[in-house]
N, C-alpha and C positions, 0 to 999 in steps of 0.2 A: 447543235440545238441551243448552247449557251449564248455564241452568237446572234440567232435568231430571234432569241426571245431578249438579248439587251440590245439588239437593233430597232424592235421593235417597242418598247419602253422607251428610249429615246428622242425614235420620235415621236411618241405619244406627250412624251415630256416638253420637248420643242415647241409642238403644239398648244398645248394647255397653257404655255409660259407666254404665249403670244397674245392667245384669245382670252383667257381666262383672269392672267396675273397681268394684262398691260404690260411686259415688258416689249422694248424695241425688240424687233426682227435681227439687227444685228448682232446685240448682246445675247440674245437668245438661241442664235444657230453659233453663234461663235461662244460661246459655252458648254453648249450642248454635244460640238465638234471636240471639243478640247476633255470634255468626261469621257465620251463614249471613244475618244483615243484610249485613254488611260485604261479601261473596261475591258478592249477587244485583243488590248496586250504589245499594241505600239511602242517599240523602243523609247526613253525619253531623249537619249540623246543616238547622234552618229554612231553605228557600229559595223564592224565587218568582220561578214560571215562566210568564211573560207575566201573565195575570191568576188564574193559578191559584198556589195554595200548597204545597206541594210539604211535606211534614211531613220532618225530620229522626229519624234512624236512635232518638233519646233519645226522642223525642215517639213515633213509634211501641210503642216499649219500653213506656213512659207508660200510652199509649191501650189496649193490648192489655192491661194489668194492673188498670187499671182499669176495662174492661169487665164484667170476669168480676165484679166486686164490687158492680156497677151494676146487673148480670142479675141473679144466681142468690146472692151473696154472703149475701145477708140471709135469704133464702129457704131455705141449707142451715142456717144458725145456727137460726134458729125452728123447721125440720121436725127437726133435732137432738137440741133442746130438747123439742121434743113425744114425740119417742122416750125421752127420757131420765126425763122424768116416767111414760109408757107403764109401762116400765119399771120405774120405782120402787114404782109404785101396784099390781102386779099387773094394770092394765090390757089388757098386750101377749099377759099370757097367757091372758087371757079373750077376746078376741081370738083368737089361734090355736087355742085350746076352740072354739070358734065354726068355724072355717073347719074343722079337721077330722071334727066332727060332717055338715057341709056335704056333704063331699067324699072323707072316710074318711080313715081312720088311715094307708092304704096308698098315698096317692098325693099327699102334700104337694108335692111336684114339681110335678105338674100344677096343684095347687092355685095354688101362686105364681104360674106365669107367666101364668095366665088374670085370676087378681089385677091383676096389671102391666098385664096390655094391654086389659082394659077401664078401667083405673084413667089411661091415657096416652090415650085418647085425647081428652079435653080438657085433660090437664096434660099440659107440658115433662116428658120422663124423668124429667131431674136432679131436677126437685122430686120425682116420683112415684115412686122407689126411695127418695129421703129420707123422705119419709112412709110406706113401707111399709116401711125397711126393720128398726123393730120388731116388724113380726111376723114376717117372715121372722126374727128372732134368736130370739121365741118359740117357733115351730117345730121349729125345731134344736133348740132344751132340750126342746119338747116331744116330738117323734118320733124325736132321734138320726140325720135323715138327716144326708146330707152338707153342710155351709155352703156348702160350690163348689159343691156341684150347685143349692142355692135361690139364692145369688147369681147364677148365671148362668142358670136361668129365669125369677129375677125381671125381670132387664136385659132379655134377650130381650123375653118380654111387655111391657114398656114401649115398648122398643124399635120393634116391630113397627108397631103403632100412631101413634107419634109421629113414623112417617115415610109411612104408610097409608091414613087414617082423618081425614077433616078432623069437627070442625072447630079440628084442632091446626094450627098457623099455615101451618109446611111445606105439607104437601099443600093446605090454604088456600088459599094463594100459589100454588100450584101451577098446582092447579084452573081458577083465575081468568086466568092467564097463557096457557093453553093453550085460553082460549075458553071454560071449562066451567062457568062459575060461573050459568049455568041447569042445570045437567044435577048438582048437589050428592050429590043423594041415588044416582046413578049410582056417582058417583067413590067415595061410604061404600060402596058395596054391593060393587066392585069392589077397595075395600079390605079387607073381611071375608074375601072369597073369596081373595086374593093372600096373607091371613095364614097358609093355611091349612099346607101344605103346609113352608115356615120356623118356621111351631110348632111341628110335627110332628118336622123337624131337630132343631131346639132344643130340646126335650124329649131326646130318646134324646142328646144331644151332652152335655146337663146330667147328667146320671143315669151317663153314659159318664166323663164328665172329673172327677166327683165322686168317684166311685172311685179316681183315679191323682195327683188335686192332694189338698194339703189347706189349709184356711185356719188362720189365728193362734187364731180361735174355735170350731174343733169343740170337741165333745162327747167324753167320752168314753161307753164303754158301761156302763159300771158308772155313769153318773153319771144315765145315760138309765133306769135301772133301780130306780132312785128311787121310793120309793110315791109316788103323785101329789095321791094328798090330803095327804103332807107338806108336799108343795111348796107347795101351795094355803094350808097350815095359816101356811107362812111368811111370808103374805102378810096372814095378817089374812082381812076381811071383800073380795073382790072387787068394784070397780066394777059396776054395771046393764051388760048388754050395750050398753044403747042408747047409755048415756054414754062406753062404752068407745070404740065407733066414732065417736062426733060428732067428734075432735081429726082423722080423718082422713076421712072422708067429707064434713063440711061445708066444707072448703079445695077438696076436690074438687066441688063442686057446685058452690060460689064460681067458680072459675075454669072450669067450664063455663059460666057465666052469661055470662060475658067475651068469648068464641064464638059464642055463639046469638044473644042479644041483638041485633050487627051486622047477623045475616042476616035477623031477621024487620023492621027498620028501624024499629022503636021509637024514639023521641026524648022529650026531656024529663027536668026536675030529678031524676025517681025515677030516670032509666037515669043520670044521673050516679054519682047513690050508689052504685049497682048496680053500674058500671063503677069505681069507686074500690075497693070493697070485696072485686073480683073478681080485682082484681090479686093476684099471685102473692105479693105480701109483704102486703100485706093479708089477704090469704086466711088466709095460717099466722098470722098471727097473730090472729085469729078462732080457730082452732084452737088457738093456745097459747092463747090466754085458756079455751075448754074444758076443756085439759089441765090448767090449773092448778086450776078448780074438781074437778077429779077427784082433786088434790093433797090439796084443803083439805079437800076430803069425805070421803077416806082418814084423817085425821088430820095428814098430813104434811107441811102449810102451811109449817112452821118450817123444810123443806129446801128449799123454792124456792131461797132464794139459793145455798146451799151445791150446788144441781144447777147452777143457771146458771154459776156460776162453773168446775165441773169439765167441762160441758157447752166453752163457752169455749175452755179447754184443750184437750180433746181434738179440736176442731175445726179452730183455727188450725192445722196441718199440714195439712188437708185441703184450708183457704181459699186457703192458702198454693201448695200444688202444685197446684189448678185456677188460679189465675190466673198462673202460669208457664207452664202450656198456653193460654192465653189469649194470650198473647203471640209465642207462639211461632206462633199462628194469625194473629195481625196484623201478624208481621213478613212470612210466607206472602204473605198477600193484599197488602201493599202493594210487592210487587216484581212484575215485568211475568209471572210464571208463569200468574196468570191471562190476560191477554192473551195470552200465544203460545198456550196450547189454544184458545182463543175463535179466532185467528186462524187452527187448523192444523183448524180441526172438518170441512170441505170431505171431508178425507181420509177420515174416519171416517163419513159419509152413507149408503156401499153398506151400513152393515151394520145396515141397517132398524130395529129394536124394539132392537137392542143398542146403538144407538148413545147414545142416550141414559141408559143403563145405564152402560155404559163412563165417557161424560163428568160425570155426578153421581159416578161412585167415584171420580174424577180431583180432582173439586172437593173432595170427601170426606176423602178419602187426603192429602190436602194443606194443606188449610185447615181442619179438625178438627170443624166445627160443620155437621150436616148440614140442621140448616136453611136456612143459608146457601149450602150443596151444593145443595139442592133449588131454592130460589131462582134462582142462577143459570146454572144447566144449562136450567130451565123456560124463562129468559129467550131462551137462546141457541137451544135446540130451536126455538122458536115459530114463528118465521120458516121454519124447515126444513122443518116439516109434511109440505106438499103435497109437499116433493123427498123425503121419506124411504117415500111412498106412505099417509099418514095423512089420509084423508078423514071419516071420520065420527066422530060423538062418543063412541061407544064404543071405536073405536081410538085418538084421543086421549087417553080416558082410560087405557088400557094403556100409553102414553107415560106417563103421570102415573106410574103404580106403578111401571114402568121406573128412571123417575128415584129414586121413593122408594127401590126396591131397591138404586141405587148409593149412594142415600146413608147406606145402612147399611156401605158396604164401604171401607176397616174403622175401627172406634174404634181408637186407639191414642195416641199420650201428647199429640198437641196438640188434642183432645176433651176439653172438660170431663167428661162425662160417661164415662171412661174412669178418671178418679181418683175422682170419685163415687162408680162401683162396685167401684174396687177397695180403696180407702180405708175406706170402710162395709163390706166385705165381708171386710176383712183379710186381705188380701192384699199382697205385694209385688209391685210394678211385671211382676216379669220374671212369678209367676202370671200377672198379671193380662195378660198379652200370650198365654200360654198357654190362657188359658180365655175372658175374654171377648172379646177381641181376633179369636180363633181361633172365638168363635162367633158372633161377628157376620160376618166370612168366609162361614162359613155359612148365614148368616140369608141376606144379598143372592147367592148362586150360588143356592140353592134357589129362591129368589124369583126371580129373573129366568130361571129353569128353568121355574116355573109359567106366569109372565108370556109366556116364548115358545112354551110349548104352547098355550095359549088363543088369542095371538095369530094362529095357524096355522086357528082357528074362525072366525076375524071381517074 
């Protein structure tokens, strides 16, 4: 309980420090990570405890800072980068030409977040808001909605998926843990249908919240009132539609190959390339090298450097406050607060389909990264099955979404992907607690609403 209630102070404290006192997000979660070591009882230095090693309170600090840079570091600089040539070339708004013709003038909202979450479900979020989130900036110029409202269906859509929908690692993992990894194409069909309803949310929440926040990058109306063959005029000659999309659809295809591949158990020197090349940093930059030919094709080969370098800049703050939550996740997991829920789960058993729900928002809510949420809630469910009344594989898989539901609930500052969207999305921390924070909230209450109505069928 001591844990609980100085986990809870903390980040209350995190909090308050951000919105309240103005200090940086960095200083503030890298402060906050560095007390609440001290608090939870983190060694301060290296120790070894019988034949095990025991990391010191610095080494942890270390570990968590350099994860985030090992993950997703290279992979938000290269999707950046692709944005920022996007961008440069007129590419991003031919591009969002494209998707409004698609889907109408009148509903880029919707547009986005169906974007995001067929786009997530073989890529990580974090990447796949980085790589779309030039056309969501195209959009905005081009239609004048609201930025909060396409930042936060874009998240959502991402979101939805990347906790849903294998074969993104999460429910993967998931799947596999809970027996299911014959029953695949069950757990995809069961994630479609469990989206459906937290779309629905997340839609009227985005469109709701857009209206009363605003971001650093709206539009104004008179700017939105612009002749649009000016715009286009300003641009020169526009990219080919096809080459417009190749910087973001073939990283996405890439990194689908990465997923599939395993399940159908292909071997051999070609699945290596295949799997080299599928990789997330790999991926984008297949895609930067696109992007750059759309550079040279423009004429604009001479600003590569001059974008990379400003690209660079404006990124390091972004780099910078995802791997301060990174740490703040590793100082989390390495104190015994996972063990005492692991150890108190007994308690929480009567409450069937929620319980698993509950104990993923726990992992969620605390350790920032909900694949790791999903992970180890799956592990810990597993055994409980048959005591929670879960016999067959289609109620197993309702434990699956269960869990994915919790591990939407909530993003907030020790989530990479909570500075992802609010950083790209321009916003400040205290917004970004306000809208996406507040709609991922909503994505797993909805979800786990639908999840225990259907449960109540099967």
């Amino acid at each position: 309980m001591y844990l609980l209630i100085v986990f809870i102070l903390a980040i209350v404290l995190m909090i308050v420090a951000m919105s309240k006192w103005k200090i940086h997000p960095f200083i503030a979660i890298m402060l906050t990570s560095l007390v609440l070591g001290f608090l939870v009882g983190i060694p301060l230095v290296d120790r070894v405890d019988g034949d095990a090693r025991v990391p010191g309170l610095v080494t942890v600090i270390g570990q968590g800072f350099a994860s985030i840079f090992t993950s997703i570091g290279i992979v938000i600089i290269l999707g950046a980068l692709i944005g920022a040539i996007l961008e440069e070339t007129g590419a991003a708004l031919k591009l969002a030409d494209m998707v409004i013709r698609v889907v109408g003038r009148k509903r880029p909202v919707l547009a986005m977040e169906l974007m995001g979450w067929v786009v997530s479900i073989p890529v990580f979020c974090d990447s796949g808001f980085v790589v779309l989130n030039p056309i969501r900036h195209a959009l905005v110029r081009r239609t004048g909605v609201s930025s909060v409202a396409m930042t936060v269906a874009l998240a959502a859509g991402l979101f939805l998926s990347h906790v849903f929908i294998p074969p993104t690692p999460g429910p993967l993992a998931c799947a596999d843990t809970l027996g299911l990894a014959d029953h695949l194409l069950l757990v995809m069909a069961m994630g479609l249908l469990c989206s459906l309803l937290p779309m629905v949310a997340a839609y009227f929440f985005a469109r709701h919240i857009g209206s009363k926040v605003q971001a650093d990058d709206e539009v104004n109306t008179e700017e939105c009132k612009q002749d649009y063959d000016y715009l286009l005029a300003s641009y020169g000659t526009l990219p080919a539609g096809w080459l417009a999309v190749a910087p973001i659809l073939i990283p996405v295809f890439l990194m689908a190959l990465s997923s599939v591949i395993p399940i159908m158990g292909v071997q051999g020197r070609l699945v290596d390339v295949i799997c080299f090349l599928s990789s997330p940093v790999m991926a984008l930059a297949v895609g930067t090298c696109f992007a750059v030919l759309i550079l040279f094709q423009s004429g604009k080969g001479g600003q590569f450097n001059k974008l990379t370098t400003e690209t660079l800049k404006t990124i390091g703050p972004v780099l910078f406050i995802t791997a301060a939550g990174g740490v703040l996740g590793k100082v989390i997991a390495s104190s015994e607060l996972t063990g005492y829920i692991t150890s108190h789960a007994d308690v929480l058993r009567g409450m069937g389909i929620i319980f698993p729900f509950l104990l993923a928002a726990l992992f969620k809510t605390s350790m920032g990264s909900s694949t790791v949420a999903i992970i180890t809630a799956a592990g810990i469910v597993s055994p409980m099955l048959s005591s929670i009344g879960i016999d067959t594989p289609l109620q197993a898989t309702l434990v699956c979404m269960a869990i994915g539901a919790g591990a939407m609930t909530v993003s907030h500052a020790n989530d990479s992907y909570f500075w992802v969207v609010t950083n790209f999305g321009a916003m400040s921390p205290e917004r970004g607690y306000h809208t996406h924070t507040l709609c991922t909230l909503i994505l797993g209450l909805s979800a786990v609403l639908e999840i225990y109505v259907i449960s109540l069928f099967v």
